[in-house]
N, C-alpha and C positions, 0 to 999 in steps of 0.2 A: 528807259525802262524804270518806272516809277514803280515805290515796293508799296506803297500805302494801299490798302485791302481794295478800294475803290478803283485802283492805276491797273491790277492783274488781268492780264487776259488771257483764258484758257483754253489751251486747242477744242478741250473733248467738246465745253459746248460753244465754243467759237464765240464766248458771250461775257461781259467784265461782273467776276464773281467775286467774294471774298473770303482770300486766302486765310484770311484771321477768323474763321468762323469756329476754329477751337477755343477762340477766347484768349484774354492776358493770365495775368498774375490771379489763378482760383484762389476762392475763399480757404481758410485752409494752411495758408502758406504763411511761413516765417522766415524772414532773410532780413541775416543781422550786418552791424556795418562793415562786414569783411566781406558780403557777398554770399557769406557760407548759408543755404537752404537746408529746411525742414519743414517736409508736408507733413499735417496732422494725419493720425489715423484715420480719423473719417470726415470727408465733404459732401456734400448733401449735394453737388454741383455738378450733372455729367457733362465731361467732353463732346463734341460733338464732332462729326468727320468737318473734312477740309470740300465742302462745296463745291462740287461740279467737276471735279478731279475721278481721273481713275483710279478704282479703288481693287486692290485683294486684299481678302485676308488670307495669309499665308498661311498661320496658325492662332489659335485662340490667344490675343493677348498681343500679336503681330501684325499690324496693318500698313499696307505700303500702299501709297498712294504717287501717281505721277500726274503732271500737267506742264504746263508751259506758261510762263510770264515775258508778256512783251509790251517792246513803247506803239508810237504810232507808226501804223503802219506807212513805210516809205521814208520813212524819218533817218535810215541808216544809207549811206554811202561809200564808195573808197576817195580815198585823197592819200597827197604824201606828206608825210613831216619831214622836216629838214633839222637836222641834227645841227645842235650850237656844240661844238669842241666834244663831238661824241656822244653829247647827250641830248632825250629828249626832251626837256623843256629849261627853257634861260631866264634870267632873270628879266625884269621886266626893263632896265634899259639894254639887256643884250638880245632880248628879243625885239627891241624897233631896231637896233643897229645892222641885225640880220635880217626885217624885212625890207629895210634899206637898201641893203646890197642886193637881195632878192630880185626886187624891182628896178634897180638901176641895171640887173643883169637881163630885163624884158621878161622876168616870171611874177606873175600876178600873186603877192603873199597877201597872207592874213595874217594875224597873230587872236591865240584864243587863251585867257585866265583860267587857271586849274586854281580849284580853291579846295580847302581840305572840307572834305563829306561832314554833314551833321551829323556828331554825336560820336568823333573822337577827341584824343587830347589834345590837337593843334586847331586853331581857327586861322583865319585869313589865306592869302595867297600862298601856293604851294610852288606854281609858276607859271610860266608861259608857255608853251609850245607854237611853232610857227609851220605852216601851211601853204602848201599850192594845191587849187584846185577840187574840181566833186565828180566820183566818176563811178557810171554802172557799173562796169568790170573790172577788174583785177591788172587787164593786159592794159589796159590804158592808163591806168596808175605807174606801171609799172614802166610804158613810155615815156611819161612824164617823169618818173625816176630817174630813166637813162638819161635823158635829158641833162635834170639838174647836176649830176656827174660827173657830163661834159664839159660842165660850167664852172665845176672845181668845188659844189655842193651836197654834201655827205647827205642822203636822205633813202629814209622807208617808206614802203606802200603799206598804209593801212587802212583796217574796216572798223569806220567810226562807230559801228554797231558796241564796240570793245571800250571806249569809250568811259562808260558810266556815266554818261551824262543823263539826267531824267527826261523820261518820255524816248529815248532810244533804246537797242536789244531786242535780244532772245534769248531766252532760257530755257533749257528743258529742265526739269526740275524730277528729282525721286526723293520722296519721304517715307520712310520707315518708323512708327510710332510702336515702341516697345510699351506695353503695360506690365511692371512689375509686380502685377496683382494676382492677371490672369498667364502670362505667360511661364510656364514650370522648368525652364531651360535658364542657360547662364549669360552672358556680353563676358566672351574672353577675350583677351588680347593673347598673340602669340608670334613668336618670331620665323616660326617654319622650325625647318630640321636643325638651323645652328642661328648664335648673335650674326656671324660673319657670315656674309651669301644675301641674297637677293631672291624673292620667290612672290610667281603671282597671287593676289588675293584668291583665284579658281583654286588654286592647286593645293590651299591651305584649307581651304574651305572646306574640298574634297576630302583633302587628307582626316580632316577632324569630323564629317558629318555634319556640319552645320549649315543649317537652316539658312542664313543670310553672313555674307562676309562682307569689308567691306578695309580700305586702307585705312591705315592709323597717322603714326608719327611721321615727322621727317629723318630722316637716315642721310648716310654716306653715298654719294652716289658712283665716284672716283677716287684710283688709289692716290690721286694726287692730295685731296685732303681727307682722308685716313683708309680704317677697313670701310670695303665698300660694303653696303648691305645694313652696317652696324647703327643704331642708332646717335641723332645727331641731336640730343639731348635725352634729359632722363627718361628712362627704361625701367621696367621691371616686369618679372614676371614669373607665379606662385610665390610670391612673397620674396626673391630675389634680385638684387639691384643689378642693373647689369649692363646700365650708362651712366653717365654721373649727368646732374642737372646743367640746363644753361641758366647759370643763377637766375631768379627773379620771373623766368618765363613760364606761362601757365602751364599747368598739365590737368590729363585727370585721371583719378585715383578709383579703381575699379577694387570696391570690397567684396571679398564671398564671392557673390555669382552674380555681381558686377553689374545688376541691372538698378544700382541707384549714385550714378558715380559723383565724384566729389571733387569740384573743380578749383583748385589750387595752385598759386605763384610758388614754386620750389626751389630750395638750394641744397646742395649737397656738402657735409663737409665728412673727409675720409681722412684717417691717419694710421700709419704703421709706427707700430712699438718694437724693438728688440732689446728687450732689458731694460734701463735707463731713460736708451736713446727713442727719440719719437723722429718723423718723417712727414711730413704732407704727405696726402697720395693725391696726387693731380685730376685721373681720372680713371675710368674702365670701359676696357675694350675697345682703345681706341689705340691708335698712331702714338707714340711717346711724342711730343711737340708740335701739335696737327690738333686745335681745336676747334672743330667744325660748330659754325654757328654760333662761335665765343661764351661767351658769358662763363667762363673760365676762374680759374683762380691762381696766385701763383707770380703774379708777375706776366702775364702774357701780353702779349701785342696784336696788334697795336691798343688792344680795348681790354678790361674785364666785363664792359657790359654786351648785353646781347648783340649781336648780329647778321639778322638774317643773310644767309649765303654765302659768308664771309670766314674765311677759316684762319683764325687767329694763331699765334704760335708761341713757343716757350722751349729754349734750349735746354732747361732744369727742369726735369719733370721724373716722377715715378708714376707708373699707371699698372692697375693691377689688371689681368686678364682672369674671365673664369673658365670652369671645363665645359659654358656652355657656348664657348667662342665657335666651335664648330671648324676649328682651320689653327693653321700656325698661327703663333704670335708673329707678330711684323717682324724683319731681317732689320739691322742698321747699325748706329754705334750706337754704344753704350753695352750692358750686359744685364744680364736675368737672374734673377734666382727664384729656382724651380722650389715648389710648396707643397709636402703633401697634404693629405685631407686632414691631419691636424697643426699645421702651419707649419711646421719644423721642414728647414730650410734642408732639401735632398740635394742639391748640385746649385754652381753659380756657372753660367755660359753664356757665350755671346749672346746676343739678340735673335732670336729667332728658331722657332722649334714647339712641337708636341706640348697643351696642356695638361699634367695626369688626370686623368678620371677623379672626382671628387677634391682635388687640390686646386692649382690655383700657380700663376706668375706673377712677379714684378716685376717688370719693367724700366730701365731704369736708364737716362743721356744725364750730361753735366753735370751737374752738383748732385743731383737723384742717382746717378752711377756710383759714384764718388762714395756717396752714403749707402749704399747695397755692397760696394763690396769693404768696406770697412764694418758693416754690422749685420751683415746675413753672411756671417761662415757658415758651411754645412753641420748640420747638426743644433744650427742654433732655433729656437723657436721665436717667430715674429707672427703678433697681433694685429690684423686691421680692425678700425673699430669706423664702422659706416652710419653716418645721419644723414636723416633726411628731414630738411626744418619747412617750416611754412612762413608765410609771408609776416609771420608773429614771433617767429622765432623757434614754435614750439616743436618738439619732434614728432616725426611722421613716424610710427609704429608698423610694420607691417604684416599681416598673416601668411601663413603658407600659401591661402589659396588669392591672394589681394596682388594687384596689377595698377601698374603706372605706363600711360602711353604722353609723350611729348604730343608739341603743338603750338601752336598761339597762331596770329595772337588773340585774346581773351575778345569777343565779340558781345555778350551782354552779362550786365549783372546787375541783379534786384530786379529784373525785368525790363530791365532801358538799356539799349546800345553802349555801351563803352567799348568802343575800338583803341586801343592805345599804343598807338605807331610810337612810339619812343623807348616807352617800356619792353616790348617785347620785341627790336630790333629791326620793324623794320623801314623809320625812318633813320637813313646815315646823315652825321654833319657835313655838312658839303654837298649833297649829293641829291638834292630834291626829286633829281628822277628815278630812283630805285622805289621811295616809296610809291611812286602816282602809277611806275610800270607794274609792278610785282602786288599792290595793294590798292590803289585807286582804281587802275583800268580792271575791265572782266577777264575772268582767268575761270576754268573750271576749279570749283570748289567743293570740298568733304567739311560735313559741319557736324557737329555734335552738341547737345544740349540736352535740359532738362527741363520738362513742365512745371506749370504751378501743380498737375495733378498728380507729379514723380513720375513720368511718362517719358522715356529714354528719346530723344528725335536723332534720327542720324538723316540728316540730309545729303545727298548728290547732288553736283549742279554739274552738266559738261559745257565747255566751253573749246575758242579757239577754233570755233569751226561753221564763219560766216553762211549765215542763211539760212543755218540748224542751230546752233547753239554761240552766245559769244560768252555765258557763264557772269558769274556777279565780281564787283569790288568787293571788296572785304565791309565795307560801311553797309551798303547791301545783302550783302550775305546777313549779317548782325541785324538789320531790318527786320528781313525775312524771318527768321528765328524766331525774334518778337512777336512778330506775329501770329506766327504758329504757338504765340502761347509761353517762349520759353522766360525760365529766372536767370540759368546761366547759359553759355553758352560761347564756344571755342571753335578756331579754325583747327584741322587737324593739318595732313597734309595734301596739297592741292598740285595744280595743272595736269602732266601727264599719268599720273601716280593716280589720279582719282576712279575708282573700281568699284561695282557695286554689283555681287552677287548671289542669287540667290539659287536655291539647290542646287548649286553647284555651276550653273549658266551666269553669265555677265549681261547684266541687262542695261549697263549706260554704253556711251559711244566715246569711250578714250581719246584723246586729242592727238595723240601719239599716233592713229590708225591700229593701234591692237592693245592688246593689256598687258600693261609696264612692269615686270618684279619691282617688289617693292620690300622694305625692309621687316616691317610687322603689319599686323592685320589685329582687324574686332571682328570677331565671330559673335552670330547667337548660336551655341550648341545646344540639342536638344536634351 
């Protein structure tokens, strides 16, 4: 599945259109060396819809448009990969040594070079993967599975459609083009009824009357690595912090009524004072020693820098909760001290229990324990004082009504592709197949960006679901974007998670077979 305007093929008129018919980078537009945009007041230049695509207009200023992009037809098949020591692709002499044995075992291998996609931060070989076989259906993949098995051969059935290779795929694709000109409603972010809990994009949608809902950040999914539901980088929302950042990893920053958002690398840094004494505060709302997605600070392990899917840890930690946690703070060792609404220290107790209304917890294991109960007596007053820096160092200021949803990684800027699997976690050392599985192959994807015209895109892609949808690579997705016009432009969160509703009905096909709770949500409210 090729993304270049000329490659698209659309179901509606079964004919190769082009998806770039909104244009690049409008006259108009200013983007300086950080990436950061600004459309002038007035461009003489109209946008124009997306060619040959179904189109609504929802509301004045709201246009959704659907289609589908595919490679050539018959181009996809099943086959199995064969797993080198658990992973899908080997280096390139451990990939001929396993199709060596493959074949001295009477299974016909291949071996195929995965290279990194144009227009991220890596070039050349990413790896190898090795191969038996090409097959219409599923069950016969999956005989040849059984098979190699029996032969003492670790292998999956897979649909090459998933891939990313050019001129392979399917996509169904939904595009949402907000105009912050004509539309008189807001892009909120919101977390449901609490930080902690899990709830579908429908039910938030619902809840709040908006027009079009749609999933945001990546969250907690298991109490194994923290609260489940809670976001699994920076958070905020009405102008309240309410996760701390995975240093360095994109986000975007929803001002006022959020329909011109501002997409920035973030760090957080938090500290409590009691008197004299000062504290790190490690993080909010989360697990005391449980950093999901890393990029941490503190001493953690194994990394401070990012990590997708990887939940980092720290025995010395204080982490503040707020009253918008929605649930106990977590059970465990170490002990708390409970905060009223003007920080003065009302009780110290174990781990776990009731936020007050308008007050606030800390949290506190090892050396962070150690320090709460030696300088939060009751009765004592302690200050947290919360930043939020940008990729320059400078502070992030926020209003009442101003929202931060996580994300990455960062997909374009200035109008050109910048994928950058290192920075944003999710290439690992060692580990070349997290990036090619989770980022190179198709996965259903939630995109977000900005026009040259300040024209909000939220894109759906569904994937995961041969024959209808196998969804984009990340390099892909960032294509796509481009095409559609955009300056920046961000992954939010994707696979099962990806939701896209509009009055209040789901109109993608989740990979999951139904619609996932998810942690926050972007509403347009009216």
């Amino acid at each position: 599945m090729a993304l270049a305007p000329s490659s698209f093929r659309v179901a509606v008129k079964a004919s190769v259109v082009a998806v770039a018919a909104v244009g690049l980078v409008a006259p108009g537009v200013v983007v300086d060396q950080y990436g950061d945009t600004a459309v002038a007041a007035s461009t003489t230049v109209v946008p124009r819809p997306i060619a040959g695509w179904q189109h609504d207009r929802l509301t004045s200023g709201v246009d959704l448009y659907r289609g589908t992009a595919s490679g050539r037809p018959g181009a996809d098949h099943w086959t199995v990969t064969v797993r080198a020591n658990g992973a899908h692709l080997a280096t390139e002499q451990g990939a001929e040594t396993l199709t060596e044995r493959l074949r001295g075992a009477g299974f016909n291998a291949r071996s195929e070079r995965v290279e990194w996609p144009r227009g991220s931060d890596r070039k050349g070989l990413v790896g190898v993967r090795v191969r038996v076989g090409e097959y219409d259906i599923q069950s016969e993949a999956d005989a040849q599975r059984q098979a190699l098995a029996a032969a003492g051969f670790e292998a999956v059935s897979e649909w090459t459609g998933a891939d990313g290779v050019p001129g392979t795929g399917l996509a169904q694709v939904k595009v949402a083009i907000v105009d912050p000109r004509r539309y008189r409603g807001a892009l909120d972010a919101t977390y449901g009824t609490g930080v902690a809990g899990r709830e579908k994009v429908s039910d938030m949608a619902v809840a709040n009357d908006a027009l079009l809902g749609v999933n945001a950040g990546f969250f907690v999914m298991e109490g194994k690595d923290g609260v489940p539901g809670a976001s699994a980088g920076i958070a905020a929302y009405d102008g309240e912090l309410q996760s701390a950042a995975t240093n360095g990893r994109i986000a975007a920053v929803l001002r006022g009524d959020g329909l011109r958002p501002e997409f920035k690398k973030l760090s957080t840094e938090l500290r409590v004072r009691a008197g004299g004494a000062t504290a790190m505060v490690d993080g909010v709302n989360r697990v005391p020693g449980l950093v999901r997605n890393c990029g941490g600070v503190g001493g953690d392990s194994p990394t401070e820098r990012p990590q997708h899917d990887v939940t980092c840890t720290d025995p010395d930690e204080i982490v503040e909760f707020t009253d918008e946690l929605g649930a106990s703070t977590p059970a465990g060792d170490g002990v708390e001290a409970v905060l009223d609404e003007g920080g003065r220290v009302r009780e110290v107790r174990a781990r776990g229990g009731a936020v007050p209304k308008g007050g606030s917890v800390l949290a506190g294991i090892g050396e962070g324990a150690s320090w709460l109960r030696t300088h939060a007596k009751p009765g004592t007053e302690l200050t947290v004082r919360r930043r939020i820096l940008d990729e320059r160092g400078r502070e992030l200021e926020l209003g009442p009504q101003d929202d931060i949803v996580n994300g990455g990684p960062e997909l374009v800027r200035n109008g050109e592709v910048a994928v950058n699997y290192g920075a944003d976690g999710i290439e690992r050392t060692g580990d070349p197949s997290f990036a090619y599985t989770w980022g190179i192959k198709r996965k259903p994807r939630m995109l977000l960006g900005v026009d040259g015209w300040g024209r909000v895109l939220l894109v759906a892609v569904d994937g995961r679901r041969p024959g209808h949808s196998d969804g984009f690579g990340l390099s892909e997705g960032a294509e796509l974007m481009k095409s559609l016009g955009a300056v920046r432009a961000m992954a939010l969160d994707g696979g099962g998670s990806v939701s896209t509703v509009v009055n209040g009905k789901l109109i993608n096909s989740p990979s999951d077979g139904t619609e996932r709770p998810v942690g926050d949500a972007l509403l347009l409210t009216r």
